[in-house]
N, C-alpha and C positions, 0 to 999 in steps of 0.2 A: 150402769157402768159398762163402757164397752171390754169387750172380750180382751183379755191378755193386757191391761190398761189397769193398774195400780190406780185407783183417787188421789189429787193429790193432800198432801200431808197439810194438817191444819192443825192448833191448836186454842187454849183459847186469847195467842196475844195475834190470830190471823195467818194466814202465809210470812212464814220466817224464814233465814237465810239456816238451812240444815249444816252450815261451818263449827264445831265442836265450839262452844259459850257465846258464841255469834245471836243477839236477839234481832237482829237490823231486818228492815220490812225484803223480801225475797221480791229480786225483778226480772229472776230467770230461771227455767223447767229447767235443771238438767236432766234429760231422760237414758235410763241404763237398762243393762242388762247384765246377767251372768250367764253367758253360752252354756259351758259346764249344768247350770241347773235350772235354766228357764230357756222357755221355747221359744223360735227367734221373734214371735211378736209380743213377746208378754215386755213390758216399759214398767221399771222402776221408775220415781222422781227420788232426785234430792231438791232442792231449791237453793237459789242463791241468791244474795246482795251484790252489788256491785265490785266491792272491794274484795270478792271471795269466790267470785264466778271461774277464772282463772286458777286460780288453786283447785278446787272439788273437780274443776272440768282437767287438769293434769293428770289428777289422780287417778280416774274414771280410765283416760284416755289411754296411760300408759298400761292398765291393768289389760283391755281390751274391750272394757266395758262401757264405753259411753255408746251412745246412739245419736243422741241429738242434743240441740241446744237451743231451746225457745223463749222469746220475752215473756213473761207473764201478762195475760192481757186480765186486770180484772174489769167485771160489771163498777160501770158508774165513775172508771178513772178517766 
């Protein structure tokens, strides 16, 4: 794992969209942080669906917390 770089989050139905009762397959990293408690290179994920990536990415955004926004690339798609 690299330094200050959360795993991302898996279960066992795969990368999911982390939207609260959302199971839908995840097609994008959103990467965070919390200034206040983590050091500016340590990346939270949540992951998102399509129809949820916009939402979780407001919420992040307006907090001050988002960092980034990446497609998920998985092996073998």
């Amino acid at each position: 794992m690299l330094r200050g770089v959360d795993p991302l989050p898996t279960g066992p139905d795969g990368l999911v969209c982390s939207a609260k009762g959302c199971r839908a397959p995840a097609g994008f990293d959103l990467q965070w942080n919390n200034p206040k408690i983590h050091t500016p290179d340590r990346r939270k994920h949540w992951l998102a669906c399509a129809d949820h990536r916009d939402q979780l990415r407001s919420f992040l955004a307006s907090r001050g917390f988002l960092r980034d926004v990446q497609p998920l690339e998985v092996d073998g798609a």
